[in-house]
C-alpha angles and dihedrals in degrees: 000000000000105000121214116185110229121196116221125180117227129151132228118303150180127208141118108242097218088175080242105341128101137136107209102216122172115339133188084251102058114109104216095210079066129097112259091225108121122250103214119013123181126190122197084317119190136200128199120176108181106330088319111114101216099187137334140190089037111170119168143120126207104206125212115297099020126151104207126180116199116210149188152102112301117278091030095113107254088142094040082065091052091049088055098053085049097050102248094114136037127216109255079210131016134003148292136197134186121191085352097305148092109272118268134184119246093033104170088193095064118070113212122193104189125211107292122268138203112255121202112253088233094041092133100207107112122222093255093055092051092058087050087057086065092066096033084059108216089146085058108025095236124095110219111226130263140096122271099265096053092054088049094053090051099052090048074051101060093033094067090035078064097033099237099128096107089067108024108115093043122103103280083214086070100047126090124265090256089054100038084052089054094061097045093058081043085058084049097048099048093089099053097243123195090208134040133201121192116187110207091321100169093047104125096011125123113248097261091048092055082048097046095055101038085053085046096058098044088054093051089040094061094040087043101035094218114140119232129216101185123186114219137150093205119059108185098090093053098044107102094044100045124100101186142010120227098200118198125195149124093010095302135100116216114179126185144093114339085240092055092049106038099057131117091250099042104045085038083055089048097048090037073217126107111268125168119204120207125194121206133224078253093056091256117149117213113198109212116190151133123324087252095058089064100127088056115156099265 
């Protein structure tokens, strides 16, 4: 096989790649006044799509408070993890719980910020109408209770918890991808979750935005004790708020402290490819590896 080397950007970590198998124990993250039961918990957990087999022998927990980042090439199956925990999807093998029970669609306890998508410019829905959207459930299909003055009240609550205010009642097809991002977190958070899940939230964003909003979640995580499980294939702007890495490839699922993971060893292990991990002066981490890895979380 013809080797090319590819570059890829990544920034310091911690983490214990068990190809699969990991216990969560106390993170940074925890809040003590919390319940130790565990949010999410999966058990040799297995997903077929088709007759394609995604990942299998998956055992992990992520525990209250947690901010945890999934990564991994691209088709390896970081927002398949997120369907199941919404209930879109079911394990082929194993078993999964969320907030201590089996997965359901329409959980208002769980925050869900989707890939992000192109708005028309003359789309004429403010940002203040689309956070509202988050307690009339249309996403869902349930309203939350609750007149129309208090709703009100809540989403002038969670637009100012995001900083988003300023441009709240102008067309969101007008605004720029980071605030654009900030209301749709806004639109996640308006239910008072106890989980969130971002889907590739910092995709398309500067690098000030990306840092901007990863800062922005761990703080409302802590004030708000919600846990976070984000997808990203960069992990420099959530370096230094992430407790753990959840770390998706070749069919297997590896979870731990971003310096455990992201090592020469244990991402070689996981590729069962040669890959070579090299640390800056600035504490940047660059990922070299084979021509078929390109599409490696930078």
């Amino acid at each position: 096989m013809q080797r090319e080397n590819k570059i890829s950007e990544m920034s310091p970590i911690p983490s214990n790649i068990l190809p699969v198998d990991a216990q969560s124990g106390n993170s940074a993250g925890s809040r003590e006044s919390e319940p130790r039961a565990d949010i999410v918990a999966f058990q040799d957990v297995a997903v077929q799509l088709g007759k394609r087999t995604i990942w299998r022998h998956a055992t992990f927990q992520i525990a209250p408070g947690e901010f945890v980042a999934i990564l991994g090439p691209n088709g390896a199956g970081k927002s398949t993890l997120l369907r199941l925990l919404l209930g879109l999807l079911r394990p082929s093998e194993g078993n999964v719980t969320v907030l201590g029970r089996a997965p359901r669609r329409g959980n208002a306890a769980i925050g869900y910020v989707p890939q992000r998508r192109l708005l028309d410019a003359d789309l004429p829905v403010r940002g203040r109408d689309l956070v509202m959207l988050g307690l009339d459930g249309l996403r869902w299909g349930f309203s939350l209770p609750g007149t129309t003055r208090q709703k009100q009240a809540r989403v002038a609550e969670v637009l100012e918890a995001v900083e988003a205010t300023a441009y709240a009642d102008r067309p969101i097809g007008q605004l720029s991808g980071g605030e654009q991002q900030r209301l749709y977190l806004a639109q996640a958070l308006v239910g008072k979750p106890r989980l969130l899940l971002l889907d590739e939230p910092l995709a398309s964003l500067d690098l000030r935005s990306q840092v901007g909003i990863a800062h922005l979640v761990a703080r409302l995580a802590r004030e708000q004790g919600f846990t976070v499980l984000l997808v990203t294939h960069d992990v420099n702007p959530v370096l230094p708020v992430v407790d753990r890495v959840l770390y998706v490839a070749r069919g297997q699922v590896a979870i731990g402290a971003l310096d455990e993971i992201i090592t020469t060893q244990k991402l070689s292990s996981l590729y069962e490819a040669p890959v070579e991990v090299i640390r800056d002066s600035l504490g940047r981490v660059f990922v070299v590896g084979l021509e078929e890895m390109e599409g490696h979380p930078a």
